[in-house]
VEXKEVEX-487950 format. One record per residue (C-alpha): residue number from 1; residue in one letter; chain; z, y negated, x. Coordinates in Angstrom, 2 decimals. Last residue first. Layout:
BEGIN
(rec NUM,"A","A",(Z,Y,X)),
...
% end
This chain:
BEGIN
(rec 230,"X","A",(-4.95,21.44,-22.21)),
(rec 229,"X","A",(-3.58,23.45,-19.13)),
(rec 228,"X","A",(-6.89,23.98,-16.83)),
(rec 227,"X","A",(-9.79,21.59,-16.64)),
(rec 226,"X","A",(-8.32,20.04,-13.07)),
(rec 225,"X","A",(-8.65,23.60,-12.03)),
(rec 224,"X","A",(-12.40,23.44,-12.20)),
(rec 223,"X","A",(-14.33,26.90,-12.28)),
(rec 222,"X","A",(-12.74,29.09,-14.22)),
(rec 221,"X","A",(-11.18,26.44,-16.92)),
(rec 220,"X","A",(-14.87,24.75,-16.86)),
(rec 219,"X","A",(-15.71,28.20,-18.01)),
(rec 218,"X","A",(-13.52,28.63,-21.17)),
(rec 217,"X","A",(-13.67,24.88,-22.01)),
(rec 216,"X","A",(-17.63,24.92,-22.62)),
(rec 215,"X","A",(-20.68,25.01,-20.61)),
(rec 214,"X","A",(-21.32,21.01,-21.34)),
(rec 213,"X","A",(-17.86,20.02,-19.74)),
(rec 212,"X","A",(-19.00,21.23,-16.01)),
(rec 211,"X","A",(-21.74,18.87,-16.34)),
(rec 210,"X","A",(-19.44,16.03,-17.31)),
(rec 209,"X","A",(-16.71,16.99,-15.17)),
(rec 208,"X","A",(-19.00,16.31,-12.02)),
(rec 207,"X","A",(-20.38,13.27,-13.56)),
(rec 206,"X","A",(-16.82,11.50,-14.07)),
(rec 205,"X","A",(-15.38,12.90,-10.76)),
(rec 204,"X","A",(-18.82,11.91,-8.69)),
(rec 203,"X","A",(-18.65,8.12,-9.90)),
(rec 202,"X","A",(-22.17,6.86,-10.71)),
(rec 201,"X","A",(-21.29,7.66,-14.70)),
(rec 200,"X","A",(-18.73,4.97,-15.20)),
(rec 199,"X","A",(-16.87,5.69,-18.15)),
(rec 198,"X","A",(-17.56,3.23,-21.07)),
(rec 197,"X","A",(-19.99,4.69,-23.30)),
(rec 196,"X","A",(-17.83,7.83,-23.46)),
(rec 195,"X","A",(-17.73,10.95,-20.67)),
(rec 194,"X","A",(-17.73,13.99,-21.94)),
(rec 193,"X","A",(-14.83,15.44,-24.89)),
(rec 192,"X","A",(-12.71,18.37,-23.39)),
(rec 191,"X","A",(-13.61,18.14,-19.48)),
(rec 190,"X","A",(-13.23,14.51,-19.85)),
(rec 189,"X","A",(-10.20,14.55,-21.72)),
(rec 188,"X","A",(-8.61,16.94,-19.19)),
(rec 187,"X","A",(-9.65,14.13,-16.19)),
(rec 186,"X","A",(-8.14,11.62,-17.92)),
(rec 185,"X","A",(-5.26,13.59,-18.65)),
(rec 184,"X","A",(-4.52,14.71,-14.84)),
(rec 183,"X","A",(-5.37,11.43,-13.68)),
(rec 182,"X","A",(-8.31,9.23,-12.47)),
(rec 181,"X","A",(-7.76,5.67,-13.74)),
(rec 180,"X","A",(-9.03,4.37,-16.95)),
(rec 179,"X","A",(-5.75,2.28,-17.92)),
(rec 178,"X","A",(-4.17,5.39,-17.65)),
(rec 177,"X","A",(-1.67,5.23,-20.53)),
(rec 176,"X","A",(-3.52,2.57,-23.00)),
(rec 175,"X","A",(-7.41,4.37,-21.57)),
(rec 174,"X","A",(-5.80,7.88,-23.36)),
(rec 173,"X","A",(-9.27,9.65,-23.68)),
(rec 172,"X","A",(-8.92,10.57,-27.18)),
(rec 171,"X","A",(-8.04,7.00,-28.41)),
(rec 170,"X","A",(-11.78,6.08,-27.68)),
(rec 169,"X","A",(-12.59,2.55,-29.30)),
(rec 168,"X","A",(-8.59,1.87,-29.95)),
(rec 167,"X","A",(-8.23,2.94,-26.21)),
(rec 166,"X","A",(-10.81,0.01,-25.19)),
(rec 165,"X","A",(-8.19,-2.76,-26.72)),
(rec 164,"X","A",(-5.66,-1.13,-24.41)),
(rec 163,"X","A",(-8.21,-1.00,-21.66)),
(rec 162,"X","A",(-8.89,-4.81,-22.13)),
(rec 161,"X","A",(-4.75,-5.76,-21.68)),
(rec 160,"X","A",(-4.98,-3.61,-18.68)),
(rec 159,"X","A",(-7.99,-5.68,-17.43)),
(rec 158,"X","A",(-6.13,-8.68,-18.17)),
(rec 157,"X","A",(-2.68,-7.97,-16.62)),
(rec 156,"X","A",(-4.52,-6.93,-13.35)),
(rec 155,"X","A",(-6.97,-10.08,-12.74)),
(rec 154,"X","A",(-3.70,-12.32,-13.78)),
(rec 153,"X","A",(-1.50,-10.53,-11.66)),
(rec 152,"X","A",(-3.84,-10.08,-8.99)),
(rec 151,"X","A",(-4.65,-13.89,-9.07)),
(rec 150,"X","A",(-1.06,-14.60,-8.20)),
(rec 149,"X","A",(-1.03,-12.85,-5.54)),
(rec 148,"X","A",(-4.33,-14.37,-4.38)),
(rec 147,"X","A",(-2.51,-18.01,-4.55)),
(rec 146,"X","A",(0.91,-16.76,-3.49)),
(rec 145,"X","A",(-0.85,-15.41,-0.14)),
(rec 144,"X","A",(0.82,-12.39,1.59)),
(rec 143,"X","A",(1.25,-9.83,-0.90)),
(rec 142,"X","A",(-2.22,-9.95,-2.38)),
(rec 141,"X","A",(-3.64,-10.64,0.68)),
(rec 140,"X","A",(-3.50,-7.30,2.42)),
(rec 139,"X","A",(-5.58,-8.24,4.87)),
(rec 138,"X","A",(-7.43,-12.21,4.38)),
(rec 137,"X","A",(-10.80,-12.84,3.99)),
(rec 136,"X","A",(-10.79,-16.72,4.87)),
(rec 135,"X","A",(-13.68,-18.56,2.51)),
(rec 134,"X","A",(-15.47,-21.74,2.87)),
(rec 133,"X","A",(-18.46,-21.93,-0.59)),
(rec 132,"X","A",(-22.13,-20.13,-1.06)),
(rec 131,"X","A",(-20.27,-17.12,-2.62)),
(rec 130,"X","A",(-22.90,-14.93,-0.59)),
(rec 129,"X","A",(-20.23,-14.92,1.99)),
(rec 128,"X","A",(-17.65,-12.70,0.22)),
(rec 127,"X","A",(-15.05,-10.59,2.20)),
(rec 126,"X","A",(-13.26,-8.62,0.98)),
(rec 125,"X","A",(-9.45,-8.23,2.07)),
(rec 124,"X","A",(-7.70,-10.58,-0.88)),
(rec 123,"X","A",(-9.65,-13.39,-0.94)),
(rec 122,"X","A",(-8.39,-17.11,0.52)),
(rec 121,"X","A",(-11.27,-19.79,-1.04)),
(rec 120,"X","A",(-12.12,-23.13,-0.17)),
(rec 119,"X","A",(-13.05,-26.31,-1.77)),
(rec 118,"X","A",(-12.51,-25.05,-5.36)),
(rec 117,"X","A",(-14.35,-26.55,-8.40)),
(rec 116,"X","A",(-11.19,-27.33,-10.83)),
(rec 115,"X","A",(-12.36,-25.48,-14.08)),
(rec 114,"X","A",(-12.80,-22.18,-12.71)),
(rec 113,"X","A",(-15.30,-19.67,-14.43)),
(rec 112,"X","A",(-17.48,-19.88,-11.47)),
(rec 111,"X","A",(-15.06,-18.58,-9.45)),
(rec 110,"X","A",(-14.40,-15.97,-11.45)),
(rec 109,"X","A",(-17.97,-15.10,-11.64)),
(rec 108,"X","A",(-18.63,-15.16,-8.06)),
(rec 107,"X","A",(-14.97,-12.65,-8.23)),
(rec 106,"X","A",(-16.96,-10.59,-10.87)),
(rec 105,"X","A",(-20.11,-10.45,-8.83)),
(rec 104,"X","A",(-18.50,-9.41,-5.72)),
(rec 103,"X","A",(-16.58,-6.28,-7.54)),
(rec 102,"X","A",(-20.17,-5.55,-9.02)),
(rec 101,"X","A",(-21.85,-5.50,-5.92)),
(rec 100,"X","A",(-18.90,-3.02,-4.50)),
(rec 99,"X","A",(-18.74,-0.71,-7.59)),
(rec 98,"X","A",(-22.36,0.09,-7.19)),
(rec 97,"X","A",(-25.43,-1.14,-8.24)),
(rec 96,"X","A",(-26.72,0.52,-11.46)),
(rec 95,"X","A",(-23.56,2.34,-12.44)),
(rec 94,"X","A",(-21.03,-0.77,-11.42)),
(rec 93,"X","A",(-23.35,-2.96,-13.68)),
(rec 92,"X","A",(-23.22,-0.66,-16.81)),
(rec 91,"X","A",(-19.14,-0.53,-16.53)),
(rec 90,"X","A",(-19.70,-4.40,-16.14)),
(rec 89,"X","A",(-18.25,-6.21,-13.25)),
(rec 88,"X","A",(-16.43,-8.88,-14.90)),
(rec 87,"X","A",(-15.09,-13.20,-14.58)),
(rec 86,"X","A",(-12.20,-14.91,-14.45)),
(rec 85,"X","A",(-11.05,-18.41,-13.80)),
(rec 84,"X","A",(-7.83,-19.90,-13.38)),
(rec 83,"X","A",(-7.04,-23.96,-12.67)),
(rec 82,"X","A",(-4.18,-26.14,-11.45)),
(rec 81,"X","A",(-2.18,-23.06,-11.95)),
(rec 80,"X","A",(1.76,-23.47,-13.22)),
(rec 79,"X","A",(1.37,-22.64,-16.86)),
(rec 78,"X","A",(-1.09,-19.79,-16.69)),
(rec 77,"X","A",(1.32,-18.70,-13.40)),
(rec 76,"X","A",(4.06,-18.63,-15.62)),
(rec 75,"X","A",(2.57,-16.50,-18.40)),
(rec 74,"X","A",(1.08,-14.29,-16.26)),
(rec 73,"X","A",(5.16,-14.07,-14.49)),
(rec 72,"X","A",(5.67,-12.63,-17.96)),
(rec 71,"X","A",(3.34,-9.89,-18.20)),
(rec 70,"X","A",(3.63,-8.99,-14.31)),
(rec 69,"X","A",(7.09,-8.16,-15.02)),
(rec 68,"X","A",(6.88,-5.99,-17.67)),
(rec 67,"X","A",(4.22,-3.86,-16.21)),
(rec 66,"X","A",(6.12,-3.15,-12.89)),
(rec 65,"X","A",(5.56,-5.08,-10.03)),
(rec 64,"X","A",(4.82,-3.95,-6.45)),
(rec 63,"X","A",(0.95,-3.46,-7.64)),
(rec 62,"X","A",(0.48,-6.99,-8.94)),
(rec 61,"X","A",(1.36,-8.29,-5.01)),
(rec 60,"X","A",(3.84,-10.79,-5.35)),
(rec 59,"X","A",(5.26,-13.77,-7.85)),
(rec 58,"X","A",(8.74,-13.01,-7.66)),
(rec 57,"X","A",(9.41,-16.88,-7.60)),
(rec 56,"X","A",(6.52,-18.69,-8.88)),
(rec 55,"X","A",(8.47,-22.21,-10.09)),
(rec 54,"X","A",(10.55,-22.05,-6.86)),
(rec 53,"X","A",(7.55,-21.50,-4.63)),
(rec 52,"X","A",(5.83,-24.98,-6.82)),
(rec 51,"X","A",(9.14,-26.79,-6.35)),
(rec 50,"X","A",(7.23,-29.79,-3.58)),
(rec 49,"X","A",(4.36,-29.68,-6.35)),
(rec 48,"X","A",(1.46,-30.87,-3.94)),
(rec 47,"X","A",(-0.14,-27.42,-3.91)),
(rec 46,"X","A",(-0.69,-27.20,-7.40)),
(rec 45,"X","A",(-2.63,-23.75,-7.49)),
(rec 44,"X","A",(-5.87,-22.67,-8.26)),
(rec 43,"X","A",(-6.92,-19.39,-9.34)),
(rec 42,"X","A",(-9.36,-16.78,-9.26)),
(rec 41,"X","A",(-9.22,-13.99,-10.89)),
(rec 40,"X","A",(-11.27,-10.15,-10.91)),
(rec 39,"X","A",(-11.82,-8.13,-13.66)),
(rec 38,"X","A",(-13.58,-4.21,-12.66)),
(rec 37,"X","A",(-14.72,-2.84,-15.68)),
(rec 36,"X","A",(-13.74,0.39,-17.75)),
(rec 35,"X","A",(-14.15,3.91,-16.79)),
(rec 34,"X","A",(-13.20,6.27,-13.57)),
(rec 33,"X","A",(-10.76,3.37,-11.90)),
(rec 32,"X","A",(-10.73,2.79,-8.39)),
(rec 31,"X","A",(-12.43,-0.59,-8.30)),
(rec 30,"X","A",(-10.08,-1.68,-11.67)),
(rec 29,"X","A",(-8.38,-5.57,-10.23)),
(rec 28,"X","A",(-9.61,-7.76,-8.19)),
(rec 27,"X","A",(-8.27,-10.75,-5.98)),
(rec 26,"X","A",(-9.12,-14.45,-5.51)),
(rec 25,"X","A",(-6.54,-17.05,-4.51)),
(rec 24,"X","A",(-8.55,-20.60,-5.14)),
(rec 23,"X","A",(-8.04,-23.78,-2.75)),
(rec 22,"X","A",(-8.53,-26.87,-4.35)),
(rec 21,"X","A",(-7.41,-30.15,-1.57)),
(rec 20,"X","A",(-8.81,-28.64,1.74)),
(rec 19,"X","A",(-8.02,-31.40,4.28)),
(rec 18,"X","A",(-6.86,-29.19,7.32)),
(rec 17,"X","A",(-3.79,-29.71,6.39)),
(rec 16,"X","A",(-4.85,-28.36,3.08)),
(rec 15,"X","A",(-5.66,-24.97,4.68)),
(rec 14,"X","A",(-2.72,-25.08,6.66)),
(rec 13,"X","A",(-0.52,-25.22,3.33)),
(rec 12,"X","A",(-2.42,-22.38,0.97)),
(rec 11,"X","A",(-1.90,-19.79,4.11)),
(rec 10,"X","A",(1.38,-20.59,4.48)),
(rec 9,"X","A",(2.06,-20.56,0.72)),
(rec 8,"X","A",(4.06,-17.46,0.58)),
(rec 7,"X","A",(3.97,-13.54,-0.63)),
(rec 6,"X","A",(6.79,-11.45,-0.07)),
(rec 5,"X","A",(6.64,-8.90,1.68)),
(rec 4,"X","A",(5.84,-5.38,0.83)),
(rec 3,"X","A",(2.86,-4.81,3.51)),
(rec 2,"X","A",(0.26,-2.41,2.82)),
(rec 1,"X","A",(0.00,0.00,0.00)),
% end
């Protein structure tokens, strides 16, 4: 998982030293997942608010927080931010270019989506120079930047918020629980019911189970054990 401490503005603060007044945090959320889109944020903090740490304390990484907790600190970075955006990689998009193209093209869309036009962005890890603006790529981001931490817990509140609605499309496949990633009952549904519109077909687990789902329980059970124990 990377580093567990706590994200700070040190990043944010030489940046506008340097005369950068807008800088966006930008982080994803749903590469790994079997179905659903990948969301990604972008946002904007008030950098000249002298309480602005105070006012996002336990703001970190979205995956070192449990549900409840990235629900309501969402609601205090919407308040706090000078600015969020977001924008989505497409199921369809990740199966005709890949999950990396469409990762890019939901953080250009966040970006875009921004009301405050940024002067330089701080991205969790990827790195994104098509994005036409100043950008520092930063390891393991998301727990050392406030800005990108706080995008991940808008980016991953969001897309969990969407696979909720999704599970209400396709209740059988559990999306509320799993949020589309690759677990024992994901991976039991699949071999029970085929992939639905939403489940990205490019992935090898999804189109693996798939075939093996179209010969029937009794031999995907003998020759997939993650068919077994429905």
């Amino acid at each position: 998982m990377g580093s567990t401490s706590s994200a700070d503005l040190a990043f944010e603060y030489e940046l506008r030293a340097q005369g950068c007044r807008y800088i966006a945090g930008i982080d994803e959320a749903g590469r790994g997942p079997l179905a659903g889109p990948v969301l990604a944020a972008a946002v904007i903090l008030p950098l000249d608010r002298d309480d602005l740490a105070g006012a996002l304390a336990g703001v970190n990484d979205s995956k070192q927080l449990t549900a409840g907790r990235r629900e309501r600190l969402f609601d205090v970075i919407c308040r706090t931010a000078v600015a969020v955006g977001v924008g989505a990689g497409s199921h369809a998009q990740i199966d005709a270019e890949g999950v990396r193209p469409a990762t890019h093209a939901a953080m250009r869309r966040a970006v875009a989506a921004l009301a405050t036009p940024p002067t330089h962005l701080l991205i969790d890890y990827e790195p994104l120079p098509e994005i036409g603006l100043p950008f520092t790529a930063i390891k393991f981001g998301d727990a050392r930047s406030l800005s990108i931490a706080a995008a991940s817990i808008v980016a991953k509140v969001l897309r969990d918020r969407l696979m909720c609605e999704l599970h209400e499309l396709y209740p059988q496949y559990g999306f509320d629980a799993h949020k589309g990633y690759d677990t024992a009952r994901h991976r039991a549904a699949l071999c029970e019911f085929g992939p639905c519109p939403i489940h990205r077909r490019r992935f090898k687990t999804v189109y693996r189970l798939d075939q093996l789902s179209i010969w029937g329980t009794r031999k995907v059970d003998r020759e997939d054990s993650s068919c077994r124990a429905r």
